[in-house]
C-alpha positions as CSV (number, residue, x, y, z in Angstrom):
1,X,-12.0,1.7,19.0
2,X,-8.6,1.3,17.1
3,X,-9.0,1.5,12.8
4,X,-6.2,-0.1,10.7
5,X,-5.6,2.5,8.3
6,X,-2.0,1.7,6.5
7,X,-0.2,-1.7,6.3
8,X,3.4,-1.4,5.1
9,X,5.5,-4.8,4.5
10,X,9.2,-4.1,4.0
11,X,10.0,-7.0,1.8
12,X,13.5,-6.2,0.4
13,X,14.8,-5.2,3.8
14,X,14.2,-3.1,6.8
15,X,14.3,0.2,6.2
16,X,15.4,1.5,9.1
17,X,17.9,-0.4,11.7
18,X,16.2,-3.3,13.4
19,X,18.1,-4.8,16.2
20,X,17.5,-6.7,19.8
21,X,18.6,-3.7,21.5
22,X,15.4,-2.1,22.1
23,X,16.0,1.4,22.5
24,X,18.0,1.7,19.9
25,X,14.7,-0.2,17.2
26,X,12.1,2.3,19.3
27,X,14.7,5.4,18.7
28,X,15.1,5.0,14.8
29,X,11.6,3.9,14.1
30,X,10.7,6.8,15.3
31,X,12.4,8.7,14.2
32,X,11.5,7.2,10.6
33,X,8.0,7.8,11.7
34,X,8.5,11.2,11.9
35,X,10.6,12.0,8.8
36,X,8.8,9.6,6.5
37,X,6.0,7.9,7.7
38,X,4.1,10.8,8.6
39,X,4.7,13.4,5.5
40,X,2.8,10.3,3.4
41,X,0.0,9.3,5.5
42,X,-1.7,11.0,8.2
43,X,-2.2,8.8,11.3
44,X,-2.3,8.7,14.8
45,X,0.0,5.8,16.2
46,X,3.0,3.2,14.4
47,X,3.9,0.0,15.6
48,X,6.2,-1.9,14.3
49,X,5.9,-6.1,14.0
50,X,9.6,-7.6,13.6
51,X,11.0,-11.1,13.7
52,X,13.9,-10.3,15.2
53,X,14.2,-11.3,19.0
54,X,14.2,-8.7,20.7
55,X,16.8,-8.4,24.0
56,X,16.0,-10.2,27.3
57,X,12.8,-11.7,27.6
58,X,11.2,-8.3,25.9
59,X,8.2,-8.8,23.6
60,X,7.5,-5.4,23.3
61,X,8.4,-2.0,24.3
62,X,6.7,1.7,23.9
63,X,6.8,5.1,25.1
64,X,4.6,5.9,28.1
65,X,2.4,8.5,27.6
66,X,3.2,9.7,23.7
67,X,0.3,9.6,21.6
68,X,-0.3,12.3,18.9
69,X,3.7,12.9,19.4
70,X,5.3,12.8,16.1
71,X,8.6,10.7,17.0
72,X,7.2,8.9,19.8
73,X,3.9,7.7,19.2
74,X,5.0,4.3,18.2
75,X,5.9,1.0,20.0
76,X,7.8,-2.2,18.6
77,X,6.2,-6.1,19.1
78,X,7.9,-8.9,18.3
79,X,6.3,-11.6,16.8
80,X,7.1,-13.8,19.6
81,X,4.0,-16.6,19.1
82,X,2.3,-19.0,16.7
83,X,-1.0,-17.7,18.2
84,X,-2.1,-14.4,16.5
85,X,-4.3,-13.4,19.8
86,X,-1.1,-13.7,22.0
87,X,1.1,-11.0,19.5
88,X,-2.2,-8.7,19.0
89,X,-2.4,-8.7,22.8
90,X,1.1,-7.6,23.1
91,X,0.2,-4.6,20.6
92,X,-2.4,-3.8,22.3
93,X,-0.1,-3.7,25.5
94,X,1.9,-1.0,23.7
95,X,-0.4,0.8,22.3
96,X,-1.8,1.5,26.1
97,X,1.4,2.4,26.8
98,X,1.5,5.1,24.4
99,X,-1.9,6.0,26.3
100,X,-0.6,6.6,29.5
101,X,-1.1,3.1,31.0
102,X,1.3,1.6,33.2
103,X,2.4,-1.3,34.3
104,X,-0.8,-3.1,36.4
105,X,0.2,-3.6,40.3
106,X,-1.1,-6.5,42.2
107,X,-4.3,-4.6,43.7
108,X,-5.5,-4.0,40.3
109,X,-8.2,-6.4,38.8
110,X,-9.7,-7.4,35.9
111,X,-13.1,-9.8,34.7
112,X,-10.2,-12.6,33.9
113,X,-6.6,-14.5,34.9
114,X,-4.7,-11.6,33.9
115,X,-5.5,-8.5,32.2
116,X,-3.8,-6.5,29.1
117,X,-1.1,-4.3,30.8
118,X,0.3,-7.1,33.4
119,X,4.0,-6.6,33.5
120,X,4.4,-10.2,32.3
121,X,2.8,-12.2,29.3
122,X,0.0,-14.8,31.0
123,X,-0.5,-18.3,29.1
124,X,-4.1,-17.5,29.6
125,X,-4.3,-14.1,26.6
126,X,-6.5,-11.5,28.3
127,X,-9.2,-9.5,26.5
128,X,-9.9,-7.2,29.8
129,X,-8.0,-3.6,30.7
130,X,-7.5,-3.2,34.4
131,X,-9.7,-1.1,36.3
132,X,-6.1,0.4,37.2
133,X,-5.7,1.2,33.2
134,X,-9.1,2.4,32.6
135,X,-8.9,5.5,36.0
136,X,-5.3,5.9,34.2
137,X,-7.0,6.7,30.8
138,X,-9.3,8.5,31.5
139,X,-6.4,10.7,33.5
140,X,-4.3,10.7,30.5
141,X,-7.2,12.4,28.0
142,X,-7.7,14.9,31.3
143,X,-4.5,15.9,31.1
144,X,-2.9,15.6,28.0
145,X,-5.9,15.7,25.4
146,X,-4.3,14.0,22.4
147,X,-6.3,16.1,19.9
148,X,-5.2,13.5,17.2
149,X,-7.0,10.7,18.5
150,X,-10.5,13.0,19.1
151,X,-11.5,12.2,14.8
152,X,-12.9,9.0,13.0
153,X,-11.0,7.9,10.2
154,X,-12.8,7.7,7.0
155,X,-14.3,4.6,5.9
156,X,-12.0,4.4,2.9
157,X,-9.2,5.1,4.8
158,X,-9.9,1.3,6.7
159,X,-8.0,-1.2,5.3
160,X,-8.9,-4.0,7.3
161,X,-11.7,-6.3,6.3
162,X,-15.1,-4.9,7.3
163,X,-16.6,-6.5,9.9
164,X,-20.5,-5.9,11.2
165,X,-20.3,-5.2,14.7
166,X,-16.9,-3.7,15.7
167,X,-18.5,0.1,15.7
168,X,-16.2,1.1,13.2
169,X,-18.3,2.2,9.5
170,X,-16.4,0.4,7.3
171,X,-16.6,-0.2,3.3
172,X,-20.2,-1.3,2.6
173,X,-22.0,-0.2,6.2
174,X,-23.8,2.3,7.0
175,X,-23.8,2.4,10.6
176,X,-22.3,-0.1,12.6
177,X,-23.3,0.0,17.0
178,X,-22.4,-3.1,17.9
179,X,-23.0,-6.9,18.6
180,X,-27.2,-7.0,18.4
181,X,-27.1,-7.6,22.0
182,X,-24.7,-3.6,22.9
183,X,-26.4,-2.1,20.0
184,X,-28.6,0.9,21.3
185,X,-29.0,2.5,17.8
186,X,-32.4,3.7,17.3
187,X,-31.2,4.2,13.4
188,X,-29.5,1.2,12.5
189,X,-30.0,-2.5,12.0
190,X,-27.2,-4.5,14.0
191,X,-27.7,-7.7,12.1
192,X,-27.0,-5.8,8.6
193,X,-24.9,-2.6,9.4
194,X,-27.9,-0.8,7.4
195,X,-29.9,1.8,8.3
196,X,-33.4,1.0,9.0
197,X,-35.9,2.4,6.7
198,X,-36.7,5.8,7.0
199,X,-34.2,7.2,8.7
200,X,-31.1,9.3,6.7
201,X,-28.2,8.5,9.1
202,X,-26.4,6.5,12.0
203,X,-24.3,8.9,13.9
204,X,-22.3,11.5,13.4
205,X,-22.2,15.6,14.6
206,X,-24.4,16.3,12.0
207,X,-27.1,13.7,12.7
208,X,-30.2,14.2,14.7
209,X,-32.9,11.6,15.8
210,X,-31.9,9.6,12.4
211,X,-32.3,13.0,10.6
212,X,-29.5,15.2,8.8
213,X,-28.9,18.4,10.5
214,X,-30.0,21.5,9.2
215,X,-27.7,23.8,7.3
216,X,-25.7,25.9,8.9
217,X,-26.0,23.9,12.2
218,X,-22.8,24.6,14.1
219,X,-21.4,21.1,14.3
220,X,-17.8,22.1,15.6
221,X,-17.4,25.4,17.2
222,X,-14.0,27.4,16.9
223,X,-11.8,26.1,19.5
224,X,-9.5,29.3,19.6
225,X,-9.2,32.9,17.6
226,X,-7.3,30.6,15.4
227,X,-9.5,27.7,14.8
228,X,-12.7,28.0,12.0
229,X,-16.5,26.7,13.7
230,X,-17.2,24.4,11.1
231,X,-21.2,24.0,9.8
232,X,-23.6,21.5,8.7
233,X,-24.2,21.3,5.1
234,X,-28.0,19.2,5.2
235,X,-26.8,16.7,3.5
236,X,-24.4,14.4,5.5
237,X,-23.9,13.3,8.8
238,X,-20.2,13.8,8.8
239,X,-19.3,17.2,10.2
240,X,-16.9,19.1,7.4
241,X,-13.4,18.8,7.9
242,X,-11.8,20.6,10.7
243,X,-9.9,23.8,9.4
244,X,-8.6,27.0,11.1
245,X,-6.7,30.0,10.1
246,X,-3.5,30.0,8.3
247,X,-0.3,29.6,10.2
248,X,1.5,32.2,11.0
249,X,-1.3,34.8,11.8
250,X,-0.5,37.1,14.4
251,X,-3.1,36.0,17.8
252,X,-3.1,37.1,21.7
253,X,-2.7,40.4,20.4
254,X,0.7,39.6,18.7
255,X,2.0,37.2,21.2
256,X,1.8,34.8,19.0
257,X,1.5,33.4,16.0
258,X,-1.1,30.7,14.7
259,X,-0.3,27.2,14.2
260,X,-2.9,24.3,13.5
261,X,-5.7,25.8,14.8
262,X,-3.8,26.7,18.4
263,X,-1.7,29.9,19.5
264,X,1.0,28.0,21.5
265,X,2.9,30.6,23.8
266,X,5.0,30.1,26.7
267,X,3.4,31.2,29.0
268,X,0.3,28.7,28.6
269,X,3.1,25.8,28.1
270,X,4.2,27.2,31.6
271,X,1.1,27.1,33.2
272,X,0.2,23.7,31.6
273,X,3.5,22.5,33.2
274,X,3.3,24.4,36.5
275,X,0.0,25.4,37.2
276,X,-1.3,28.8,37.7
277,X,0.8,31.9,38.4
278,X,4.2,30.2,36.8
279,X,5.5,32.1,34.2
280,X,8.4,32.1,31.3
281,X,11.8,32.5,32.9
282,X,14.3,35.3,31.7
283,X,15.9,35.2,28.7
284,X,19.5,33.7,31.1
285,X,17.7,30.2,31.6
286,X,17.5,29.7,28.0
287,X,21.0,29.7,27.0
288,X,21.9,26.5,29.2
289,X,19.8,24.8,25.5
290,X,23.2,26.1,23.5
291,X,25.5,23.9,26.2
292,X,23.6,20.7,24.9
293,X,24.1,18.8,28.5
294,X,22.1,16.8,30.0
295,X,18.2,17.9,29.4
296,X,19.3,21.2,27.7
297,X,19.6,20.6,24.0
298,X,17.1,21.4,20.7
299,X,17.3,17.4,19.6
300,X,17.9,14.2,19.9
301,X,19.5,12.3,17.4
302,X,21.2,8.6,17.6
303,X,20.3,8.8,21.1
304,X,22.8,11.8,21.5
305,X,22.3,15.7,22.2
306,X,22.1,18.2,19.7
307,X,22.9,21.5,21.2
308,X,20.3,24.9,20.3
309,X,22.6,27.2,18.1
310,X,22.1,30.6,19.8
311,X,19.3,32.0,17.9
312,X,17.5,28.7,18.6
313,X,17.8,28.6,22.2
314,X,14.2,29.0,22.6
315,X,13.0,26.1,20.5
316,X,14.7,23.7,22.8
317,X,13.8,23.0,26.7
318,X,11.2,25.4,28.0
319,X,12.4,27.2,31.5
320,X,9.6,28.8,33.8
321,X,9.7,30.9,36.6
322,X,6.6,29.7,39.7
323,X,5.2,32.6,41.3
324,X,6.5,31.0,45.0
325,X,9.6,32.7,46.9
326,X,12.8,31.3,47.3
327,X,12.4,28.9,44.0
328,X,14.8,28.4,41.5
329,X,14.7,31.0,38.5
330,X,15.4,28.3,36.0
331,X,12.6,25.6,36.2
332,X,12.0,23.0,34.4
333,X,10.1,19.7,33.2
334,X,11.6,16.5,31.6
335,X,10.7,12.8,31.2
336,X,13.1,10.0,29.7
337,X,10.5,8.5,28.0
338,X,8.5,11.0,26.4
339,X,11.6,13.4,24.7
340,X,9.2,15.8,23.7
341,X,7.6,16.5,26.9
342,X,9.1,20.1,28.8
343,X,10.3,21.1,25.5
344,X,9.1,24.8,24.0
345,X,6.2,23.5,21.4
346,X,6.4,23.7,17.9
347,X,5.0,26.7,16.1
348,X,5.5,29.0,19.5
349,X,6.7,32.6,19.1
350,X,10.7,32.9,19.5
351,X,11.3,36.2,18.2
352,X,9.6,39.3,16.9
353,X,8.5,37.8,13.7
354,X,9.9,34.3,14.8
355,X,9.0,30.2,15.0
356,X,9.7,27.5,16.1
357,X,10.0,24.8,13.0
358,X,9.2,21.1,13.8
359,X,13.1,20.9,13.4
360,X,13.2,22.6,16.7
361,X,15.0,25.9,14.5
362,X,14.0,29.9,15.4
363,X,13.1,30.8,11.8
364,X,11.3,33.7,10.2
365,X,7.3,33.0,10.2
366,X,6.8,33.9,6.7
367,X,8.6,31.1,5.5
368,X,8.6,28.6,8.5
369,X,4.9,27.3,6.8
């Protein structure tokens, strides 16, 4: 279930450079998202609604596979119809593109005329995802595991009306499962979004049989060495919010350093990339990142290549050695959609003493936080 949790309306002018060209609108909103956007509200996924037409006979267009990225999850719509359904469709079009949903192909079906993620816009608006979209969901959260996504909002963070029945607990619910006739909440009253009488809570990790936890019920174990378990207090349902060690703590027995809750290293990135028994490639394979060709740079900006100065070569495109013979000793991962993917993750250890910054910069890890 999707929460409206920010509505911004640029009334005296766009601030960032709108145009039909696509790429171009996709590439500096998010890049606005990133700078902007995100350092003043904490959110999972942007789109952007425009009246300007947008090239061709596009409607809408979104990274594949980006969500929880901070430049690329977003997707543009143009508000291409009279009819509200037809352009909230179209959203939701990009917004499973930013899920890892493709295109449908002809063998995929759907309980109507034409379902969400059809290549083409139907005159007949679709409420149904494929059966091809849901298998490629699923696959997405397999393999990815956008950990953004994994938390509910706050109900006070919802600024759409409150409506009884869309499972989200907005403003003035207390529970909310569903239409009367989906609702399978022994706890709470469909018809009212109330609880029923007795019973303390709804949901949540820290509810039980309509009952708050006890204290000190582990409601979110520690994920790493780096993350915090995080405990019932006895008197909400609402687990406490998620927190781990500071940034910057040494983990993996110094082959790392913390960073939200994680210990990103190269290796793992490697083996997330390549599988078992690939490993981080010699020092060499990094410098082609200082050359700024092709795949090899630290950023993108204005759709062009900024090269990795030399002490930043390993903030920039990860290389990784695979334990088979006669394979390249530079290997590497890319996709033209998702920039971010096969690049060294933030917060990974590039030095003794050394980060990567978000900026994609080696920098010292007492002050990269």
């Amino acid at each position: 279930h999707i929460a409206l949790i920010y509505l911004e309306i640029w009334s005296e002018g766009d601030l960032i450079n709108v145009q039909s060209v696509v790429d171009i609108t996709l590439d500096s909103f998010g890049e606005w998202r990133k700078r902007y956007l995100l350092n003043r509200k904490d959110h999972d996924n942007a789109q952007l609604l425009t009246g300007i037409n947008l090239n061709g006979n596009t409607i809408g267009y979104g990274y594949v596979g980006s969500m929880c990225m901070p430049k690329e999850s977003v997707g543009i719509v143009q508000d291409h119809s009279k009819t509200y359904l037809s352009v909230a469709i179209t959203m939701a079009h990009e917004l499973g593109h930013n899920l890892g949903i493709n295109h449908d192909k002809d063998s995929c079906t759907c309980q109507a005329s034409s379902c969400i993620m059809a290549a083409t816009i139907s005159d007949q608006p679709s409420y149904q995802f494929s059966d091809c979209s849901k298998n490629e969901l699923w696959g997405y959260f397999i393999s990815h595991t956008p950990r953004c996504i994994l938390n509910e909002p706050l109900r006070t963070d919802v600024v759409s009306p409150a409506v009884c029945g869309n499972y989200v607990v907005e403003e003035g619910e207390e529970c909310d499962c569903g239409s009367l006739w989906y609702c399978r909440n022994p706890c709470c009253d469909a018809t009212t979004c109330k609880l029923k009488p007795g019973a303390e809570c709804g949901e949540g990790m820290c509810c039980h049989q309509c009952r708050f936890a006890t204290a000190e019920t582990v409601c979110r174990p520690a994920k790493s060495e780096c993350d915090m378990a995080e405990y019932c207090t006895g008197r909400s349902a609402d687990c406490p919010t998620d927190y781990f060690h500071r940034n910057g703590q040494p983990c993996l027995l110094n082959h790392g350093y913390c960073y939200n809750g994680t210990c990103p290293i190269m290796i793992h990135q490697c083996i997330i990339l390549w599988g078992t028994g690939a490993t981080v490639s010699p020092d060499i394979c990094f410098q082609e990142n200082n050359k700024g060709q092709g795949y090899f740079y630290c950023r993108r900006e204005n759709n062009k290549n900024i090269p990795c100065a030399l002490r930043d070569v390993k903030c920039g495109r990860l290389f990784c050695k695979l334990p088979i013979d006669n394979t390249p000793l530079c290997n590497y991962r890319y996709s033209d959609v998702a920039l971010d993917y096969g690049m060294v993750d933030p917060g990974t250890k590039c030095g003794d003493g050394m980060v990567c910054n978000r900026n994609r910069e080696c920098v010292n890890v007492n002050t990269a936080y």
